[in-house]
C-alpha atoms as a printed R data frame, in Angstrom:
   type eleno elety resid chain resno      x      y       z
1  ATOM     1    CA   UNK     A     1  0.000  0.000   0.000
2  ATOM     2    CA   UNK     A     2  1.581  3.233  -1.014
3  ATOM     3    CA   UNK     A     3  2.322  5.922   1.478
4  ATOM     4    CA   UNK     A     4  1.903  9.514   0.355
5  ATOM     5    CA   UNK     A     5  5.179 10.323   2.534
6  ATOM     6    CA   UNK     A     6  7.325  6.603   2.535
7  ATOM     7    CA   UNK     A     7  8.289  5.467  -1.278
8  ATOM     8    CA   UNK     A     8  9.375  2.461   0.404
9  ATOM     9    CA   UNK     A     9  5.982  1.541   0.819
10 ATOM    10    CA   UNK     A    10  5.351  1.937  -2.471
11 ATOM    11    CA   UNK     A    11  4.654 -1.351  -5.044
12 ATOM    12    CA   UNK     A    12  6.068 -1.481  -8.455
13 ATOM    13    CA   UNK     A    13  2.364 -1.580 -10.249
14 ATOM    14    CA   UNK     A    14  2.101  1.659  -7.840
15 ATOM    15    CA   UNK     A    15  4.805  3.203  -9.482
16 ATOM    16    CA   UNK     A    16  3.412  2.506 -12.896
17 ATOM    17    CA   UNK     A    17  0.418  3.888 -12.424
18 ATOM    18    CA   UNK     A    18  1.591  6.918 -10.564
19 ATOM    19    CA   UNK     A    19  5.341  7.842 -11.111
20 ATOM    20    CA   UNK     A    20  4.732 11.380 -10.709
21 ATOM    21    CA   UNK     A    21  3.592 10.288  -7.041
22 ATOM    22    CA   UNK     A    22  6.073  8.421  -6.432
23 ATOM    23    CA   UNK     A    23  8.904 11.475  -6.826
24 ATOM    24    CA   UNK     A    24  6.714 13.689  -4.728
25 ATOM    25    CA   UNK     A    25  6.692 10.463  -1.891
26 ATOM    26    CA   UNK     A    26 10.456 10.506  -2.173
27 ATOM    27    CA   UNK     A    27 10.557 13.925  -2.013
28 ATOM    28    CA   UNK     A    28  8.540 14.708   1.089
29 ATOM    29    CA   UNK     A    29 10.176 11.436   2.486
30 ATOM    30    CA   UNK     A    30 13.591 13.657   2.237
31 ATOM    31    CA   UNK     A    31 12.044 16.441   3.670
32 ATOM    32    CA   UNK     A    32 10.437 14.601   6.300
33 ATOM    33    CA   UNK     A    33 14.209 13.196   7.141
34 ATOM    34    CA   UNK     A    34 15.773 16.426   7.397
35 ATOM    35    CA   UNK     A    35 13.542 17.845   9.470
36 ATOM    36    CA   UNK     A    36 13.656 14.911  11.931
37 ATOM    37    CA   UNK     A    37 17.257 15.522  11.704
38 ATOM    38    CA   UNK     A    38 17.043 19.219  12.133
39 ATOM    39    CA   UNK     A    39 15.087 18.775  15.323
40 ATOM    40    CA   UNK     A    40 17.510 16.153  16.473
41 ATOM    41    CA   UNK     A    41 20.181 18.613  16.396
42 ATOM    42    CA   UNK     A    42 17.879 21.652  17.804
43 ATOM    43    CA   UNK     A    43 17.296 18.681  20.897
44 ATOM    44    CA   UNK     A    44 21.079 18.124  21.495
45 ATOM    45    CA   UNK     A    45 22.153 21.496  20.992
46 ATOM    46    CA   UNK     A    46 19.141 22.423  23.952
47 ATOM    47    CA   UNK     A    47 20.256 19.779  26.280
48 ATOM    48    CA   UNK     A    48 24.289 21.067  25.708
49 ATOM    49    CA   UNK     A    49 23.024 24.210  26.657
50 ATOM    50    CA   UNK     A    50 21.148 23.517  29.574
51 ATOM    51    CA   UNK     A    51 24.203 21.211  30.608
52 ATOM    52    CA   UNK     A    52 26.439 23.922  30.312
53 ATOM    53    CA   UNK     A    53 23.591 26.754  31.959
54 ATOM    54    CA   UNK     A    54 23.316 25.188  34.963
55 ATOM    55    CA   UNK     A    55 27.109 24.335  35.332
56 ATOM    56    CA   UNK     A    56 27.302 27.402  35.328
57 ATOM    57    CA   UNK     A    57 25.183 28.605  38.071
58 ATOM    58    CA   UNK     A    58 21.900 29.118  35.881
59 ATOM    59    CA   UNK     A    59 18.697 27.394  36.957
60 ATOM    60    CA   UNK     A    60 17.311 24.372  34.702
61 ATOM    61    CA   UNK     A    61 14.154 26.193  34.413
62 ATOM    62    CA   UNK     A    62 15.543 29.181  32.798
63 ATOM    63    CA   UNK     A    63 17.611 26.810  30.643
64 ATOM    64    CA   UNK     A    64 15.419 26.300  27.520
65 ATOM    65    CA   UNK     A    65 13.825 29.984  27.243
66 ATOM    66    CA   UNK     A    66 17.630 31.435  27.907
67 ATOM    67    CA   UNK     A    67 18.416 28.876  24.792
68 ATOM    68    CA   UNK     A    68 15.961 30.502  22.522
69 ATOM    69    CA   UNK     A    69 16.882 33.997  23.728
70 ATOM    70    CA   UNK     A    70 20.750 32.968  22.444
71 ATOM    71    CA   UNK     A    71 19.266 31.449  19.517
72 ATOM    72    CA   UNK     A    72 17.264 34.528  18.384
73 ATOM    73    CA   UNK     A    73 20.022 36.703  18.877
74 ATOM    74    CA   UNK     A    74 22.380 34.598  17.096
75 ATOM    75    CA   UNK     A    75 20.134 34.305  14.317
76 ATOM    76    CA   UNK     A    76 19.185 37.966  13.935
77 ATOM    77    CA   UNK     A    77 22.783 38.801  13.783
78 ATOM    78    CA   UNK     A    78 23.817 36.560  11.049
79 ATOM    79    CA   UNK     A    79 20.400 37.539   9.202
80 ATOM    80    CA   UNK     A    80 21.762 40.979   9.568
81 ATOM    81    CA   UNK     A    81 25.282 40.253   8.640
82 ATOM    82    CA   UNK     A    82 23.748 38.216   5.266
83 ATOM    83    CA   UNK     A    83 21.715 41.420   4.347
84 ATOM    84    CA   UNK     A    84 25.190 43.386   4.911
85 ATOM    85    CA   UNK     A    85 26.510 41.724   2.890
86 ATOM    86    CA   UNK     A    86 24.351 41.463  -0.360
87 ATOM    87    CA   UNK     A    87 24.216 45.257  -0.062
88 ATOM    88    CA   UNK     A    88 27.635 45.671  -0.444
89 ATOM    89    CA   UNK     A    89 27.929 42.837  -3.565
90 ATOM    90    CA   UNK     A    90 25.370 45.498  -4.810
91 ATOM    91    CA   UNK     A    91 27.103 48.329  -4.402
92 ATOM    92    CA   UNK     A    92 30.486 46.806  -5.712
93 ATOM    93    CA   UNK     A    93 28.224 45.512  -8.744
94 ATOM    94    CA   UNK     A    94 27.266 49.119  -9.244
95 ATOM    95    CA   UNK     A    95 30.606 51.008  -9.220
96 ATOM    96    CA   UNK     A    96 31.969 48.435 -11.520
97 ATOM    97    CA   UNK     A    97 28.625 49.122 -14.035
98 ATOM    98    CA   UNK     A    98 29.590 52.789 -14.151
């Protein structure tokens, strides 16, 4: 029986009669790996952090909000630093045009 999301599930007559749903199986299969994987590493990266938090005098509690505060930040800053950074390829692309 053919799962929408597994294309190991997925018979060869299946196949046949629906290739086209078979790529978009494999496809959200993919998807559906790397964001088990992605929240894998979100769930380590937490409990290194909360590890590390309370070593360090912080209280458990606080751990995982404190983690998304750092996150945020850390985030925001590279977003920033990305958007820096096309402006100047822009402006570099523009000098050369004139």
């Amino acid at each position: 029986m053919k799962n929408q999301r597994d294309p190991s599930k997925w018979s060869n007559v299946e196949i046949e009669a629906d290739s086209e749903g078979y790529v978009e199986a494999q496809e959200a299969h993919v998807e559906d790996r790397q964001a088990a994987e992605r929240e894998r590493r979100e769930a380590d990266d937490l409990r290194l952090f909360e590890e590390e938090f309370v070593r360090n005098g912080g209280k458990r509690s606080e751990a995982a909000r404190r983690f998304r505060e750092q996150r945020d930040r850390d985030g925001a800053e590279a977003a920033s630093r990305a958007s820096a950074s096309v402006l100047q390829d822009a402006r570099r692309r523009i000098r050369r045009a004139l």
